[in-house]
N, C-alpha and C positions, 0 to 999 in steps of 0.2 A: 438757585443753584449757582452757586459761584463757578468762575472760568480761571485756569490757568495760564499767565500769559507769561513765558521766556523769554527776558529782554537780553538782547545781547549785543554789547559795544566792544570794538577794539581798543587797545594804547592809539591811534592814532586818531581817535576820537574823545580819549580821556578826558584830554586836557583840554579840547574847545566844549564841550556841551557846556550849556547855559544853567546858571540856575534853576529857570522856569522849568528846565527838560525835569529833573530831580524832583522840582516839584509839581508837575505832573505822573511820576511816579507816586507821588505819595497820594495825589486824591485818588490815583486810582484806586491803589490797596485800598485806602479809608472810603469809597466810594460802595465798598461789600459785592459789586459786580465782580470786577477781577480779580484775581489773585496774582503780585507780579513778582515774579521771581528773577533773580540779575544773575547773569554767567558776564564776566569782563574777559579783556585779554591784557595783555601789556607790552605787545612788542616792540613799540620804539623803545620805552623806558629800561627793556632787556638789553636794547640791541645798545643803548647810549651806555647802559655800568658795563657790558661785556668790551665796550673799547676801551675806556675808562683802565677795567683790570686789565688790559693789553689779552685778554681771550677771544680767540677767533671763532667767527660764527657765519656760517653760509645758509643758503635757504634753495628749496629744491622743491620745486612747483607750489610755494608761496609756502612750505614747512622748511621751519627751522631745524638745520640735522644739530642733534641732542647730544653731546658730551657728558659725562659724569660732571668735570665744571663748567662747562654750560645748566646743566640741570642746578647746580649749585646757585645759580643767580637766577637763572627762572624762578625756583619755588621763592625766596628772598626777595624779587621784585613783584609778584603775583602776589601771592599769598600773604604777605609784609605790606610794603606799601600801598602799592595797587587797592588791593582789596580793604585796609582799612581806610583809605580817604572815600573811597566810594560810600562806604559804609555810613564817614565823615560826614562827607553830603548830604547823607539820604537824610541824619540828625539834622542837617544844617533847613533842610529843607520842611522840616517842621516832621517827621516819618521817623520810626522805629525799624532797624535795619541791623539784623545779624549776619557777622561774617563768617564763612567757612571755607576750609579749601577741600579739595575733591579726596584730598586722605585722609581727611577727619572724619572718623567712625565710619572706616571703608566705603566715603559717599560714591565714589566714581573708582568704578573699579576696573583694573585698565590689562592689556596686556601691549606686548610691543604691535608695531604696524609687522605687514607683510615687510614692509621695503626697511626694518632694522636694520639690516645692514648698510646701508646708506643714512638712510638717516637717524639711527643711535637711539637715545632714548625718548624715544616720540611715542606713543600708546594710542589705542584704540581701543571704547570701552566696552568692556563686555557686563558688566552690570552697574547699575545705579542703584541707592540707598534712598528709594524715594519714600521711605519712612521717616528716613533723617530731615527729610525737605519738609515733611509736613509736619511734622514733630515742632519744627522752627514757625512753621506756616503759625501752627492753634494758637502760640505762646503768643499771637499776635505781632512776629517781624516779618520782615522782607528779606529772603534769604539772598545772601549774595555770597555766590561762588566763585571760585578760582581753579581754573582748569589744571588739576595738577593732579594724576592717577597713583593708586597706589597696585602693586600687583599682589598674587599671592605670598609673593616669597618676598615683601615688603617693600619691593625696587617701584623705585618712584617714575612717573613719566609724565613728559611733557606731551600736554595734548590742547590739540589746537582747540580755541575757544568757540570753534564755529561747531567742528564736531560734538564738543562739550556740552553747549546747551543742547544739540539736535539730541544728544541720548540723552538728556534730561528733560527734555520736552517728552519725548517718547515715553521714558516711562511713568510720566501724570498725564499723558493724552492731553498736551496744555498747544497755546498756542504758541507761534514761535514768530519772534520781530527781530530782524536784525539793524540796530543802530548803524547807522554808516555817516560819512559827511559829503555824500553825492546823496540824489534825489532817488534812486533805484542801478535798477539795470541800466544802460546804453547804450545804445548802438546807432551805427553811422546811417543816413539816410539824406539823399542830396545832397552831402558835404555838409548836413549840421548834424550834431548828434539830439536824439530826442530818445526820449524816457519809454521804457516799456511799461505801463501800468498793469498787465498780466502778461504771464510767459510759463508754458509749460513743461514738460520735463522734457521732451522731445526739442523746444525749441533753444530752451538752453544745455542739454546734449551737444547742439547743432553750432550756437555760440561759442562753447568750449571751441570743440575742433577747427571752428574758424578762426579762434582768439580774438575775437568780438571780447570774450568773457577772459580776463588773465590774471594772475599775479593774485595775490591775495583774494581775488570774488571769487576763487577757482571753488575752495573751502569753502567758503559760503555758500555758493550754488550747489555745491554734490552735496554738502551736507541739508541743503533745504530738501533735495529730492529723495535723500534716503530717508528723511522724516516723516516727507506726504506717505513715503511707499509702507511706510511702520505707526500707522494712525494718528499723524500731525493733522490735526485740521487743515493749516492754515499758515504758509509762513509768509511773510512780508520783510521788506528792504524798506527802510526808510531813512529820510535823512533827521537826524535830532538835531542838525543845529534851525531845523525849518522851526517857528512857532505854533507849537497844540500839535503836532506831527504825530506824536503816540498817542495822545487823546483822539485825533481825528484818525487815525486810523483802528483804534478800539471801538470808535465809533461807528466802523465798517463804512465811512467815508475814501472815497479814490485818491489815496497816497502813498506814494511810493512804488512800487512794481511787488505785486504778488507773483507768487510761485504756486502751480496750480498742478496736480495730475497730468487732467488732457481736457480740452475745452466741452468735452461732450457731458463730463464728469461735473466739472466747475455751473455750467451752463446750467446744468440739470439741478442743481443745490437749490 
């Protein structure tokens, strides 16, 4: 029985991941255990062409608020570059890798957040076309998506890549890893900071409100928890620029900081 595993990297990891990370994606697919499916983001490379076009762009608890020309270089740097170098790679890497963005053949189907009025065209999705995903899967690629929603009435929206993969993890019941360039979680402890290898919803709940947890991992972390609470196995933070970091942790070897229910749950597995 094959597993689904959602890989998912930011723009500020793009551009450092190694060749090896790519081609550790590929033996996985080609390994017939997992099946890995890629959600990217692109933030800096958004944030670097929106100064560029002189377009202003703020961010409001680590979401970028969404203009109609904001949205106009989102989908353009997402869905354009972004997504076919990835894609790029994944060839480079010896691997067969289809690209798609979240509006293609209604894959991510979005509507606005609560907080649109602040922050614009930002989405949250209310369905996935996870027929589309496996459609790509049979054909033998590795699908790689680009978080970019389409609504009913065709209004496109930008939506964060953390959220992204969490509703597409959700609806193939796959597992979820999120790429990063720190080793997990962190938190301070005798003035050095050290690594959580598990943390559960409650403790990173608890982190938020501390701001232990901020800026960009904020997305990350509520979106791993809304995943466990909607049949994610399994989410994981790991660092890809570490060596064998997604292989060892496919391997269910301790790396990175998982994201767990509640310990009595985890324990009990």
């Amino acid at each position: 029985m094959m597993k689904y595993i959602v890989i998912k990297w930011g723009g500020s990891v793009l551009e450092k991941l190694p060749k090896s990370f790519y081609q550790d994606v590929v033996s996985l697919h080609q390994s017939g255990e997992w099946t890995p499916i890629i959600v990217h983001g692109g933030g800096p490379l958004i944030t670097e062409l929106l100064q560029k076009l002189n377009v202003e762009t703020t961010f409001i608890n680590g979401l970028r608020v969404t203009s109609q020309p904001v949205l106009d270089i989102v989908e353009m740097v997402l869905s354009g570059a972004v997504n076919k170098q990835v894609v790029r790679k994944i060839l480079e890497a010896g691997g067969n890798a289809f690209g798609i963005s979240g509006v293609d053949g209604g894959l991510l189907q979005a509507k606005p957040t609560e907080a649109s009025d602040t922050l614009g065209f930002v989405g949250e999705v209310v369905n996935v076309n996870h027929k589309l995903i496996e459609g790509v899967i049979n054909q033998g690629y590795i699908p790689v998506i680009s978080p970019v929603g389409i609504g009913e009435d065709g209004q496109r929206y930008n939506i964060n890549g953390d959220v992204a993969a969490s509703a597409i993890a959700k609806s193939l019941g796959a597992n979820l890893c999120f790429i990063s360039d720190i080793p997990g979680i962190l938190v301070e402890k005798d003035g050095q900071k050290i690594k959580l290898t598990k943390a559960t919803k409650k403790e990173v709940e608890e982190l938020i409100d501390n701001q232990t947890i901020w800026g960009g991992m904020i997305p990350k972390v509520k979106a791993a928890i809304d995943g466990l609470v909607h049949n994610i196995p399994e989410v994981g933070i790991i660092n890809g620029l570490e060596e064998n970091s997604l292989i060892d942790y496919t391997n269910g070897n301790e790396v990175g900081t998982k994201i767990v229910l509640d310990e009595v749950f985890s324990n009990g597995k």
